[in-house]
DOMI-362723 format. One record per residue (C-alpha): residue number from 1; x, y, z; chain; residue in one letter. Coordinates in pm, whole numbers. Example, Ala and Ser with C-alpha at 12.3 -4.5 7.8 and 13.67 -1.06 7.14 Angstrom:
pt i->1 | c1->1230 | c2->-450 | c3->780 | ch->A | aa->a
pt i->2 | c1->1367 | c2->-106 | c3->714 | ch->A | aa->s
END
This chain:
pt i->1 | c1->0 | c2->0 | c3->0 | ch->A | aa->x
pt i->2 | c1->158 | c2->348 | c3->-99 | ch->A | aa->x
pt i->3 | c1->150 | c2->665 | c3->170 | ch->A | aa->x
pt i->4 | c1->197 | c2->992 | c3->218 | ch->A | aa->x
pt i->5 | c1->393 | c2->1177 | c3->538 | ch->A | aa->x
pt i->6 | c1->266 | c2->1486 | c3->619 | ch->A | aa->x
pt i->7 | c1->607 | c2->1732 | c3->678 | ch->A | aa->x
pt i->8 | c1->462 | c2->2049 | c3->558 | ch->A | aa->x
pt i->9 | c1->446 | c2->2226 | c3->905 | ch->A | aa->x
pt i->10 | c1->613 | c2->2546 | c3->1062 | ch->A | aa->x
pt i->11 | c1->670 | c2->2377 | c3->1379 | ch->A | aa->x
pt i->12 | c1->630 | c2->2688 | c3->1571 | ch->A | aa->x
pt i->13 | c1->599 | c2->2579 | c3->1885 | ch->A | aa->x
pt i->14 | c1->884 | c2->2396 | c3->1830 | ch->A | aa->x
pt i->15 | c1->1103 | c2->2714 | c3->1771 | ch->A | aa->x
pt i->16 | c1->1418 | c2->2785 | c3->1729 | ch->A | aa->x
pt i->17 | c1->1498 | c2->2430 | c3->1673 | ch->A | aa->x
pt i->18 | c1->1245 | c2->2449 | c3->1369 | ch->A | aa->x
pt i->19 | c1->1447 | c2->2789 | c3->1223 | ch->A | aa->x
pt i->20 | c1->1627 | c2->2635 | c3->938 | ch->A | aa->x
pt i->21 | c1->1441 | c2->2291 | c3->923 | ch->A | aa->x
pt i->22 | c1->1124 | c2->2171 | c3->912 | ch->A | aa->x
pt i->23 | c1->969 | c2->1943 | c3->1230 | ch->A | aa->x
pt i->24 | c1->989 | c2->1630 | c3->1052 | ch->A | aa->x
pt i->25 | c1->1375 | c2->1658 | c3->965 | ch->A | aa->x
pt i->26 | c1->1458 | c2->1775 | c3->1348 | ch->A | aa->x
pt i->27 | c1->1736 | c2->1461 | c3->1485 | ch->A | aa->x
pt i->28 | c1->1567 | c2->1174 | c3->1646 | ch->A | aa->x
pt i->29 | c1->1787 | c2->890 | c3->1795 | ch->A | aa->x
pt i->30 | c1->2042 | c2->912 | c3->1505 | ch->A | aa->x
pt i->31 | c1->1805 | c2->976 | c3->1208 | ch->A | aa->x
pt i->32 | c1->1576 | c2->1251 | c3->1110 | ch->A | aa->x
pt i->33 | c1->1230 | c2->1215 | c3->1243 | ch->A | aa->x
pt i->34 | c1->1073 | c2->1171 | c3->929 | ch->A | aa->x
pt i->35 | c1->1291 | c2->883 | c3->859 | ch->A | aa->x
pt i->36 | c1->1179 | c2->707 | c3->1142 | ch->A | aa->x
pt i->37 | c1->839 | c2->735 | c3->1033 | ch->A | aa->x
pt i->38 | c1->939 | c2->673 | c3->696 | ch->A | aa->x
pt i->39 | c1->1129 | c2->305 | c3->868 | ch->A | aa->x
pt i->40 | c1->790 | c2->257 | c3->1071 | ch->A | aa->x
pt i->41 | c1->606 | c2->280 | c3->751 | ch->A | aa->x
pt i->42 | c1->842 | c2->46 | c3->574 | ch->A | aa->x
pt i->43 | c1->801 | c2->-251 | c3->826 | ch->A | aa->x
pt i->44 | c1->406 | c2->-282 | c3->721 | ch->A | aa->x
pt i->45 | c1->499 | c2->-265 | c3->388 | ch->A | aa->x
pt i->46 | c1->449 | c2->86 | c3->258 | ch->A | aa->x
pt i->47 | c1->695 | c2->131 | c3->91 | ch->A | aa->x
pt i->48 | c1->627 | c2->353 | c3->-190 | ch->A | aa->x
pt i->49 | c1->583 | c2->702 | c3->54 | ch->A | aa->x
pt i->50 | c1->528 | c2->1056 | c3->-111 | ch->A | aa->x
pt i->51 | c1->627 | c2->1389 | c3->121 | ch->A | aa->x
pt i->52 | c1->407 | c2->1715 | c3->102 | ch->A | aa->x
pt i->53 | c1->705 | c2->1992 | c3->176 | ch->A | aa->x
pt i->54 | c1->678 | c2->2386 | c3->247 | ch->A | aa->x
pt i->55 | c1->856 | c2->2503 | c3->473 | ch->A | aa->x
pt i->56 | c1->1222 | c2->2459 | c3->515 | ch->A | aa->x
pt i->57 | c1->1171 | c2->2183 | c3->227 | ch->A | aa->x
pt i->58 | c1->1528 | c2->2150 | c3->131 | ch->A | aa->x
pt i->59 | c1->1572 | c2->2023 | c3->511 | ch->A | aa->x
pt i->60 | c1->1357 | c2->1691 | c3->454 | ch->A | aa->x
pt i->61 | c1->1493 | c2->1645 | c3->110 | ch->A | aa->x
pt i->62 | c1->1840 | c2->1654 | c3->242 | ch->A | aa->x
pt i->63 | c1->1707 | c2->1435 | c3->555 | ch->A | aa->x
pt i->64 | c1->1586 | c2->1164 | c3->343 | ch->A | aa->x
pt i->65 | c1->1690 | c2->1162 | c3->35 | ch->A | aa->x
pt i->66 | c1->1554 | c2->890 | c3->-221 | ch->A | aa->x
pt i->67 | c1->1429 | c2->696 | c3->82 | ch->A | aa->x
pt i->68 | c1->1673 | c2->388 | c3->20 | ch->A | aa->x
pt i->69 | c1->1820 | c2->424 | c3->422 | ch->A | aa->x
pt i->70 | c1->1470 | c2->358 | c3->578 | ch->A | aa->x
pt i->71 | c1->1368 | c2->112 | c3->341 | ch->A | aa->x
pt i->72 | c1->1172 | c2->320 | c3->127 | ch->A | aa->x
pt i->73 | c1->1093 | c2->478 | c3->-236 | ch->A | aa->x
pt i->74 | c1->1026 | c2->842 | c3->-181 | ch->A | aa->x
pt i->75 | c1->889 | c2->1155 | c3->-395 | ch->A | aa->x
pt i->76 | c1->817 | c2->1453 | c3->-292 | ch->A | aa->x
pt i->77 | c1->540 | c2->1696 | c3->-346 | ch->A | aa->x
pt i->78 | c1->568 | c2->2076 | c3->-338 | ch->A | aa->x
pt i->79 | c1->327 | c2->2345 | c3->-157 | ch->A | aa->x
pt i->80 | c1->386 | c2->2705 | c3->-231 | ch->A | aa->x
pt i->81 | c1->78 | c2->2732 | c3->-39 | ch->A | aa->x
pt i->82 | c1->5 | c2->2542 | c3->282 | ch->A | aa->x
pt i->83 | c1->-340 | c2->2320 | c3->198 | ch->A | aa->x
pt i->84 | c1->-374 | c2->2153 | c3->499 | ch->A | aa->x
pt i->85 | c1->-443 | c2->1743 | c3->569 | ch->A | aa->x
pt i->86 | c1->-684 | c2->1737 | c3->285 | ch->A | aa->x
pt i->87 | c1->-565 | c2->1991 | c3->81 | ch->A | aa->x
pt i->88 | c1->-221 | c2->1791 | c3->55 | ch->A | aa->x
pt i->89 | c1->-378 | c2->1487 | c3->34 | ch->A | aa->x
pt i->90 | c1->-587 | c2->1592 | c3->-302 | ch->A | aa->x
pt i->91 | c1->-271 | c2->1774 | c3->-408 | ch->A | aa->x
pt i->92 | c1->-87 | c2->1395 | c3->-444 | ch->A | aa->x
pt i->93 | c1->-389 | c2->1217 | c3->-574 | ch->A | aa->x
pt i->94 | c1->-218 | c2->1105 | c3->-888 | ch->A | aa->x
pt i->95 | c1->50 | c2->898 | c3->-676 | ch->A | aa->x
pt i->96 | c1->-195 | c2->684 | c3->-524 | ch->A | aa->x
pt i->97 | c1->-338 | c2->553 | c3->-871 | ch->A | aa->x
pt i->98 | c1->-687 | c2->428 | c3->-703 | ch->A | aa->x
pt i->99 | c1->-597 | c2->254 | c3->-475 | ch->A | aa->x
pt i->100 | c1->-647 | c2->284 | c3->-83 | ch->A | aa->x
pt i->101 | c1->-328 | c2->413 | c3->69 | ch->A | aa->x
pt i->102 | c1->-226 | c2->517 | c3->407 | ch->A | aa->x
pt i->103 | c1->-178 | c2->896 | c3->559 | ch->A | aa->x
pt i->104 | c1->40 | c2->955 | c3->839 | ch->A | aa->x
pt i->105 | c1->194 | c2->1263 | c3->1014 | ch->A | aa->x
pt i->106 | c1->525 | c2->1338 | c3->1008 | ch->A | aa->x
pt i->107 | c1->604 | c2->1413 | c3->1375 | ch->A | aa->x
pt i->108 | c1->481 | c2->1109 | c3->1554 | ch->A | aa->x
pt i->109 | c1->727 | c2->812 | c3->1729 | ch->A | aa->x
pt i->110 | c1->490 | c2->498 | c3->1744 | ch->A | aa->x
pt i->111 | c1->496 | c2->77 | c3->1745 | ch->A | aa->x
pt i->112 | c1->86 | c2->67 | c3->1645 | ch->A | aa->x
pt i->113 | c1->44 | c2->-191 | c3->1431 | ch->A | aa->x
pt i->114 | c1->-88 | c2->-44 | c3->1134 | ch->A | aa->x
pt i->115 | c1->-136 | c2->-365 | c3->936 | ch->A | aa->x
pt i->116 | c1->-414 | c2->-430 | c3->1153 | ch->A | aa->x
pt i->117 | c1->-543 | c2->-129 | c3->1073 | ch->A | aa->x
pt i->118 | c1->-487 | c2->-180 | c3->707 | ch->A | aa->x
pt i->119 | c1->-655 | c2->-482 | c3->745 | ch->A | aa->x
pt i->120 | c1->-954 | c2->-347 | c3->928 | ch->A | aa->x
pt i->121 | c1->-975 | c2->-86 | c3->611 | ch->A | aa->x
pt i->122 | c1->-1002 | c2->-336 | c3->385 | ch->A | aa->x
pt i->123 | c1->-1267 | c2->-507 | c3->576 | ch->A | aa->x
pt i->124 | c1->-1497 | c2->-269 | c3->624 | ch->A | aa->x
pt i->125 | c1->-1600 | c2->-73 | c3->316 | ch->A | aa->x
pt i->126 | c1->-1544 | c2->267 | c3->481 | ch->A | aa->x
pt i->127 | c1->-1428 | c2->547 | c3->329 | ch->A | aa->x
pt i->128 | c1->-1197 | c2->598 | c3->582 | ch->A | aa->x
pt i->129 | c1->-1028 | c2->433 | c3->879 | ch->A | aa->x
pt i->130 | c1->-879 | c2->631 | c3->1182 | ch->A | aa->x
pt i->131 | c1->-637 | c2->491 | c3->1397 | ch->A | aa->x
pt i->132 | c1->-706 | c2->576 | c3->1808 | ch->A | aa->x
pt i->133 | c1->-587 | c2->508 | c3->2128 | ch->A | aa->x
pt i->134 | c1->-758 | c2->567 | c3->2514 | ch->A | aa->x
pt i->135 | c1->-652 | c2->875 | c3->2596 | ch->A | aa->x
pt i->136 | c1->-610 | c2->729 | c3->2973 | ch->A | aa->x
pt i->137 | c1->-356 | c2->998 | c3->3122 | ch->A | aa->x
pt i->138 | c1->-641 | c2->1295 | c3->2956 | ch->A | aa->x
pt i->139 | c1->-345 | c2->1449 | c3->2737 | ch->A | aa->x
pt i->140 | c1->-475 | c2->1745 | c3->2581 | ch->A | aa->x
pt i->141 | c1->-594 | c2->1608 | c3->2242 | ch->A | aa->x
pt i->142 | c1->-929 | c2->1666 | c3->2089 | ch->A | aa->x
pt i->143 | c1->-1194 | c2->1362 | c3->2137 | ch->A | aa->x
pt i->144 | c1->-1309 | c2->1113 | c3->1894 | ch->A | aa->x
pt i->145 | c1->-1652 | c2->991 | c3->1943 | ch->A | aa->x
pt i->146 | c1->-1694 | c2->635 | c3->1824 | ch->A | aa->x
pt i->147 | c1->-2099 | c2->401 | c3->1821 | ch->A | aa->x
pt i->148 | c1->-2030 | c2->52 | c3->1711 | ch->A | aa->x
pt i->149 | c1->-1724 | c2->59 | c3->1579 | ch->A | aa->x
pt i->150 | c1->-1778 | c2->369 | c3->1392 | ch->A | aa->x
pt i->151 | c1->-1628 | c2->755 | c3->1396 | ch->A | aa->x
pt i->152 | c1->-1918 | c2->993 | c3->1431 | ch->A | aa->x
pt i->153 | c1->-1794 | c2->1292 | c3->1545 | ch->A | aa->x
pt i->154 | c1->-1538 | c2->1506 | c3->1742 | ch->A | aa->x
pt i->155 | c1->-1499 | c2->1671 | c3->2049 | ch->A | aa->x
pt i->156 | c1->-1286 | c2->1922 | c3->2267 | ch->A | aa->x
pt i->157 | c1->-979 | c2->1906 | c3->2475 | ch->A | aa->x
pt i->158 | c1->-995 | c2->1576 | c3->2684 | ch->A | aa->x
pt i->159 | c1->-1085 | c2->1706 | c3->3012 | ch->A | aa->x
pt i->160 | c1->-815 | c2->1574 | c3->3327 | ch->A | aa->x
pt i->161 | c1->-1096 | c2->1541 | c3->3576 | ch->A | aa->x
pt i->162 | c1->-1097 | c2->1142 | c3->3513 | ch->A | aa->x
pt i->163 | c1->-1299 | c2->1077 | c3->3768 | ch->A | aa->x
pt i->164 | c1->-1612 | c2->1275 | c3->3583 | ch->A | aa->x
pt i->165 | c1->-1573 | c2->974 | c3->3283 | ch->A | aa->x
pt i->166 | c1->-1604 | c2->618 | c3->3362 | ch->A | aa->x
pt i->167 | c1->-1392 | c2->545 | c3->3045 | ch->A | aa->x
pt i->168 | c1->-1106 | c2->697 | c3->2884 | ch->A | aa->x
pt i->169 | c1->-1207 | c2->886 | c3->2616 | ch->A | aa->x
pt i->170 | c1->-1033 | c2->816 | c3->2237 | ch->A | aa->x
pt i->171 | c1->-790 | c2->1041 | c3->2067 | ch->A | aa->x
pt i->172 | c1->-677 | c2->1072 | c3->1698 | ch->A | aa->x
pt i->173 | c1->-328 | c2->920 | c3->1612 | ch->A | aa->x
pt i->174 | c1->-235 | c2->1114 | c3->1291 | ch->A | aa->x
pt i->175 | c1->-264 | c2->774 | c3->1125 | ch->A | aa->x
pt i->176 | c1->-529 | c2->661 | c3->853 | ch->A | aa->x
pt i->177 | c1->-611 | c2->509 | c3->544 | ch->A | aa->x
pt i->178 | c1->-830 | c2->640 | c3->291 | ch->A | aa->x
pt i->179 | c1->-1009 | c2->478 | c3->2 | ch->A | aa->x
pt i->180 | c1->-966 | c2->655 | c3->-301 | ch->A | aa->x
pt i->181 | c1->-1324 | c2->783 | c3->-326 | ch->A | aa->x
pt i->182 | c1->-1227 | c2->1051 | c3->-45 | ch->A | aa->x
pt i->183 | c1->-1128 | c2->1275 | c3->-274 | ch->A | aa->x
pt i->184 | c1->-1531 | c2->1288 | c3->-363 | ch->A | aa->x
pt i->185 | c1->-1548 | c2->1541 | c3->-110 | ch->A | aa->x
pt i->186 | c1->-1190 | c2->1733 | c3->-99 | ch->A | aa->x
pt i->187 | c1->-1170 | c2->2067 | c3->-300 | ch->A | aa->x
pt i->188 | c1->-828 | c2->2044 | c3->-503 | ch->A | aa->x
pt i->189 | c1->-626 | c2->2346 | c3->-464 | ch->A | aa->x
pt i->190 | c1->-802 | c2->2499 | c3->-155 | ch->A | aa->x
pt i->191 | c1->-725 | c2->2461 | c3->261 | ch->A | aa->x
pt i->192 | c1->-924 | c2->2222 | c3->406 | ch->A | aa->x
pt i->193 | c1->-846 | c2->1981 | c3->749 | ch->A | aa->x
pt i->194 | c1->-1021 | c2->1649 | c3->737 | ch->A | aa->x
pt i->195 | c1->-1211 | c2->1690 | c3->1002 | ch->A | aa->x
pt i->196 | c1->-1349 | c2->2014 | c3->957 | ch->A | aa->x
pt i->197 | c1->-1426 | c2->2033 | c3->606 | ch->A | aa->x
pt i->198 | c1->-1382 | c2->1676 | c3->477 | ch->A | aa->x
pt i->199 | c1->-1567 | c2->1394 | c3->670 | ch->A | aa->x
pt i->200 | c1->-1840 | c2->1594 | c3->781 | ch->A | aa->x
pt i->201 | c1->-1947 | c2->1659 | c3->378 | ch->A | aa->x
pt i->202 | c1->-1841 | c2->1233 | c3->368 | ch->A | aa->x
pt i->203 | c1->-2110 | c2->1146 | c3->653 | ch->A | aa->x
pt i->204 | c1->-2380 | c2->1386 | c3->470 | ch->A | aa->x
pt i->205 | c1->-2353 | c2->1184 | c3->175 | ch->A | aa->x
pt i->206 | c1->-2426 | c2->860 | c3->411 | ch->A | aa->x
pt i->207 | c1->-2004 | c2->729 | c3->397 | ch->A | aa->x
pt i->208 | c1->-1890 | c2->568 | c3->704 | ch->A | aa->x
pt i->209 | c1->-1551 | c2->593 | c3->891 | ch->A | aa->x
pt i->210 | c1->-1458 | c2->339 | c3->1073 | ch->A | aa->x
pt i->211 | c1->-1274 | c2->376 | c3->1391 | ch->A | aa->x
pt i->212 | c1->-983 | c2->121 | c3->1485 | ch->A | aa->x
pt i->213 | c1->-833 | c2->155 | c3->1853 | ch->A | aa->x
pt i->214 | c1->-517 | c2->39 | c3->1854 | ch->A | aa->x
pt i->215 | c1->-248 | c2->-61 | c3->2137 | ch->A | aa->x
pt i->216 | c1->120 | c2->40 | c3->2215 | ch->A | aa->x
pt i->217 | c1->327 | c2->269 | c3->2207 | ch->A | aa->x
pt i->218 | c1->256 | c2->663 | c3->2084 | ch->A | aa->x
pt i->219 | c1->459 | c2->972 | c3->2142 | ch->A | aa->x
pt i->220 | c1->360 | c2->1352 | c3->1933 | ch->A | aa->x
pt i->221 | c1->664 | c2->1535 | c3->1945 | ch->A | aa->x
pt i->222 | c1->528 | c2->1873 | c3->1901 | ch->A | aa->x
pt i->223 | c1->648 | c2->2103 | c3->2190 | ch->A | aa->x
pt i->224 | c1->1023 | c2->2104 | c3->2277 | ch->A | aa->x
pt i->225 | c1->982 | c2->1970 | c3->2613 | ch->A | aa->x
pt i->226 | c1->780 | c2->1682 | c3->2432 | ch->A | aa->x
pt i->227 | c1->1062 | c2->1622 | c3->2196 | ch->A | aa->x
pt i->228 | c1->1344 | c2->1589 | c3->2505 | ch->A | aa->x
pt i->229 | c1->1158 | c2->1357 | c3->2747 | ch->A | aa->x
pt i->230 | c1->1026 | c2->1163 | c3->2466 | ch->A | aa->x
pt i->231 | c1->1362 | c2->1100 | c3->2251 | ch->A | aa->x
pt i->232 | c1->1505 | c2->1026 | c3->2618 | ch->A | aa->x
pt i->233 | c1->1239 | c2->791 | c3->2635 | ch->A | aa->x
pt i->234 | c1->1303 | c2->627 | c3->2368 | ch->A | aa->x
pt i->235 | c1->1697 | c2->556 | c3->2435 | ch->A | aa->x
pt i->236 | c1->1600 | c2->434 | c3->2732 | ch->A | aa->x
pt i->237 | c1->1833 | c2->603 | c3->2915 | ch->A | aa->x
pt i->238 | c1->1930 | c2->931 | c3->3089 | ch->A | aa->x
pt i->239 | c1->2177 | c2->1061 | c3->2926 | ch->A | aa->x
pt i->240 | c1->2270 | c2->1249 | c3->2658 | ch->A | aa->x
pt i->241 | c1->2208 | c2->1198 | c3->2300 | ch->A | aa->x
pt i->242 | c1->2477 | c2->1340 | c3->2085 | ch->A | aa->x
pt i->243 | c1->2600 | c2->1412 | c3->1729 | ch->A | aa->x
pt i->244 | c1->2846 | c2->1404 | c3->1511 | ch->A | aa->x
pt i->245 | c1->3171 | c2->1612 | c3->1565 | ch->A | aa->x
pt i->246 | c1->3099 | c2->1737 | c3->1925 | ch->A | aa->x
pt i->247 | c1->3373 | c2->1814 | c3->2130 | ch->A | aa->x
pt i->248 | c1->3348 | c2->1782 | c3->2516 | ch->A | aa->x
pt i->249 | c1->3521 | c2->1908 | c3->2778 | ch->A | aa->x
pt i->250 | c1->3642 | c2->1648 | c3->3051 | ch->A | aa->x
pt i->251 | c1->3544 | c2->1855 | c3->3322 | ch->A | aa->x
pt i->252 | c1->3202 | c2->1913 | c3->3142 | ch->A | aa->x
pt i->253 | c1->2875 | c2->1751 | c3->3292 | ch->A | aa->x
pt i->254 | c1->2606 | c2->1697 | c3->3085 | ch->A | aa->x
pt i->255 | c1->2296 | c2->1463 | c3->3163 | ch->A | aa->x
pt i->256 | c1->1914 | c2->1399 | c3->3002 | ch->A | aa->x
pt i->257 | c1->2018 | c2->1631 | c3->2690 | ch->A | aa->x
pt i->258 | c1->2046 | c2->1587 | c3->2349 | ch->A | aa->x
pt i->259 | c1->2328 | c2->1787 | c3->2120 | ch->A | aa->x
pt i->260 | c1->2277 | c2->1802 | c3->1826 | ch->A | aa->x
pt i->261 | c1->2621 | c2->1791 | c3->1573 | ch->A | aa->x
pt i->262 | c1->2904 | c2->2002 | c3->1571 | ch->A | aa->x
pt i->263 | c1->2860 | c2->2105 | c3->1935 | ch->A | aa->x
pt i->264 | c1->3113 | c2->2268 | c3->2202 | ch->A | aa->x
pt i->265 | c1->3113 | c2->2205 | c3->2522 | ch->A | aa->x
pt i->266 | c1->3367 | c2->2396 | c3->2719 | ch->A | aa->x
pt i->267 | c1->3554 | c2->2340 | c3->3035 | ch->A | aa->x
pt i->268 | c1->3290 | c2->2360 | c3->3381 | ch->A | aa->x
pt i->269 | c1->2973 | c2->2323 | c3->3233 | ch->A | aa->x
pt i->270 | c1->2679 | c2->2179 | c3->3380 | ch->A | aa->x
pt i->271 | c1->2413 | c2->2111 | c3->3132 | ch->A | aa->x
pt i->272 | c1->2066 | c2->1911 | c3->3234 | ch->A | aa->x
pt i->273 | c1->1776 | c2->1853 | c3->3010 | ch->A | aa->x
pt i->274 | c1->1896 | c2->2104 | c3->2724 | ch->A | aa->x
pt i->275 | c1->1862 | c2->2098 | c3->2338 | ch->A | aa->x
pt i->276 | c1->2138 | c2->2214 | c3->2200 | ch->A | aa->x
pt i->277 | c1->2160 | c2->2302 | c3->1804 | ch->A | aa->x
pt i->278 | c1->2401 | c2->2241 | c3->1548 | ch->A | aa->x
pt i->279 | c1->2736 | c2->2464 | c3->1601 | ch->A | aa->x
pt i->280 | c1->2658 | c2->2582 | c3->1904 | ch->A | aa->x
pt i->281 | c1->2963 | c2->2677 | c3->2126 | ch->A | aa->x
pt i->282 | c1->2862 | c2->2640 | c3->2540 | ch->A | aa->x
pt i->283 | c1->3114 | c2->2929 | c3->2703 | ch->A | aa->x
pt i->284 | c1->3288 | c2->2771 | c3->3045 | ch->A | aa->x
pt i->285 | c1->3112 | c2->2761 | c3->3312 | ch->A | aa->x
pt i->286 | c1->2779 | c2->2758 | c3->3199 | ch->A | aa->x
pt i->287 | c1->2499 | c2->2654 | c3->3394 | ch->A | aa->x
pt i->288 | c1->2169 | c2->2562 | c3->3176 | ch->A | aa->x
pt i->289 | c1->1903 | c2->2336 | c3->3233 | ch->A | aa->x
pt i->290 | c1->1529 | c2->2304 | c3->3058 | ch->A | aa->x
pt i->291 | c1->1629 | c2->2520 | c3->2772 | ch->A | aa->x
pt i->292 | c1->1682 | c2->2454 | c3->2401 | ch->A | aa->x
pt i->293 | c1->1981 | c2->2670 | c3->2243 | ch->A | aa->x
pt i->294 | c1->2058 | c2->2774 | c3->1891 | ch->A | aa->x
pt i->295 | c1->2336 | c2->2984 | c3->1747 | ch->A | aa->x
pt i->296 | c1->2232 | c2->3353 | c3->1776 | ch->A | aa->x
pt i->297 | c1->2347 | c2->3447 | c3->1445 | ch->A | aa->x
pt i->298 | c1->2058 | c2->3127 | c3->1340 | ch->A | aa->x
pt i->299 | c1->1795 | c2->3412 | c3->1460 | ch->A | aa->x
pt i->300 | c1->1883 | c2->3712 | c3->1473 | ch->A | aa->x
pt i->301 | c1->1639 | c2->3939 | c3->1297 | ch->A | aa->x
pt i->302 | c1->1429 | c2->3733 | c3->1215 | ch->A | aa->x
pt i->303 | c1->1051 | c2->3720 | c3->1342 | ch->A | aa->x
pt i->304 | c1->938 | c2->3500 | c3->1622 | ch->A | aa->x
pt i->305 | c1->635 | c2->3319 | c3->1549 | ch->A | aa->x
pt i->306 | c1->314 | c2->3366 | c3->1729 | ch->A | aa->x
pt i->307 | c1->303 | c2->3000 | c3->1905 | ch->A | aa->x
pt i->308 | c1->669 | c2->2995 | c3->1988 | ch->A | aa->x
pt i->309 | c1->865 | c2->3038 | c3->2327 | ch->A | aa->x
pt i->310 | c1->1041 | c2->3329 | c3->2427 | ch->A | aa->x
pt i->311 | c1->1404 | c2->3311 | c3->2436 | ch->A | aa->x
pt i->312 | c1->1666 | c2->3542 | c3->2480 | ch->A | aa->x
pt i->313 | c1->2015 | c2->3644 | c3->2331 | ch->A | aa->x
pt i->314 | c1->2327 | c2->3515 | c3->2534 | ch->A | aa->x
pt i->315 | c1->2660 | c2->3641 | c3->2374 | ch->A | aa->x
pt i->316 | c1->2688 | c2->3377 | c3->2020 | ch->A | aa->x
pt i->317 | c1->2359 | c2->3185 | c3->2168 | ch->A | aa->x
pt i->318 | c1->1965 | c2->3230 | c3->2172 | ch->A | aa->x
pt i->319 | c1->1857 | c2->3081 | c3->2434 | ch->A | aa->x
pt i->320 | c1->1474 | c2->2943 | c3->2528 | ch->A | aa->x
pt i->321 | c1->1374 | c2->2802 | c3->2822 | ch->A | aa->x
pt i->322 | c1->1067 | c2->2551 | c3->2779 | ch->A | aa->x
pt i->323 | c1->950 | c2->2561 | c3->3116 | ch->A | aa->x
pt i->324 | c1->762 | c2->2897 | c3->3036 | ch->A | aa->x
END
């Protein structure tokens, strides 16, 4: 079955770390993000994957390349316009030649099994199939709203007072596979988010979406703080994650941070939980912890967008903390 990663974002609340790259091409355990989706795709056999790119595109292309790494064919699709999850999806159509195929976002870290889900597509005749999970912690992610087996609508914020819901209410994955006649109801060439504009204009004309909740493992890495704890997660261990051509310090201490490459640590610094970009340069003695740092000359001058965190120039460094 063919796919399509969705990599088109700003990332903003991401920022800095999303200045000169896109979300999906930001380091994860040795590999760019996208290419472990692209790896997670390839192990249910999608392996023919198209990427939607906008911003910072030249970031994913040089991330992924022709897809051969993560055991993958890749193309990539261009939008001088953002067109949102259905506007990208109708801007690809001719790449999925009719066939059901499987959409999935770019910044998500999961072990679902999505050939069960595939399978479960197949089954049912739907127009569409989402992928959920129990939202059992309440996480802040809208609600799906599921009778017999089927999607019918969708909710607010999950609310944290768990003991006002005898069950865990269901949340959206990012992952889903479409049959082809979805694009029935998708206007080519304009904005439009599946769940606003698309599936409500499917369910008028009678289609069904079928919901399949899934188990395992799922991790949304859109927040900075998200993107440490859950890549330290992930490597099971607390420590740093590093890059190529860092130099350290002996008398350096570093713990639960990832640097990214081309880093300098210098001589009595204590970093803990910090992101630190490519060429950054840590002066001696420095003492940082929650914080993600980027070279000031990265962003200097240039606008900081509306969802990001504040940070603040520190001689060659911007620094944010993400404990705002």
């Amino acid at each position: 079955m063919r796919a399509m990663i969705l990599a088109a974002g700003y990332g903003t609340r991401l920022w800095p770390l999303t200045e000169d790259r896109t979300k999906p091409a930001l380091p994860f355990l040795g590999r760019p993000l996208c290419g472990y989706v692209a790896e997670y795709l390839a192990r249910h056999d999608c392996r023919d994957v198209i990427v939607n790119l906008h911003h910072r595109p030249e970031s994913v292309r040089e991330s992924l390349g022709d897809g051969s790494r993560f055991g993958v064919h890749l193309e990539y699709i261009m939008e001088p316009e953002i067109l949102g999850t259905s506007g990208a999806v109708i801007n690809a159509r001719d790449f999925f030649d009719d066939e059901p195929f499987v959409v999935i976002n770019g910044k998500i870290v999961t072990d679902i099994d999505l050939s069960a889900a595939i399978a479960a597509h197949q089954a049912s005749g739907s127009i569409a199939t989402l992928v959920l999970l129990r939202n059992e912690v309440r996480a802040r992610f809208s609600e799906v709203y599921v009778t017999d087996g089927m999607v019918t609508g969708f909710g607010g914020m999950a609310k944290p007072e768990a003991g006002m819901q005898p069950d865990a209410p269901l949340m959206f994955t990012g992952i889903q596979v479409f049959s082809p006649r979805i694009f029935n109801y998708i206007e080519p060439g304009v904005f439009s988010h599946s769940v606003t504009d698309v599936f409500p204009r499917a369910w008028a004309a009678g289609e069904t979406i079928t919901a399949h909740i899934a188990d395992g493992t799922w991790y949304e890495l859109s927040t900075i703080q998200r993107y440490l704890d859950i890549s330290l997660a992930v490597a099971s261990k607390e420590n740093e994650l590093r890059g190529d051509r860092c130099s350290i310090d002996a008398n350096a201490s570093i713990s639960r941070s990832i640097l990214w490459d081309d880093v300098r640590v210098e001589r009595g610094v204590v970093l803990d939980r910090c992101v630190i970009g490519d060429g950054v340069t840590v002066p001696e003695n420095t003492h940082w912890n929650d914080v993600a740092v980027v070279r000031a000359d990265l962003v200097r001058g240039v606008p900081v967008p509306e969802k990001a965190l504040k940070g603040s120039y520190q001689g060659t460094n911007f620094v944010t903390p993400f404990t705002q």
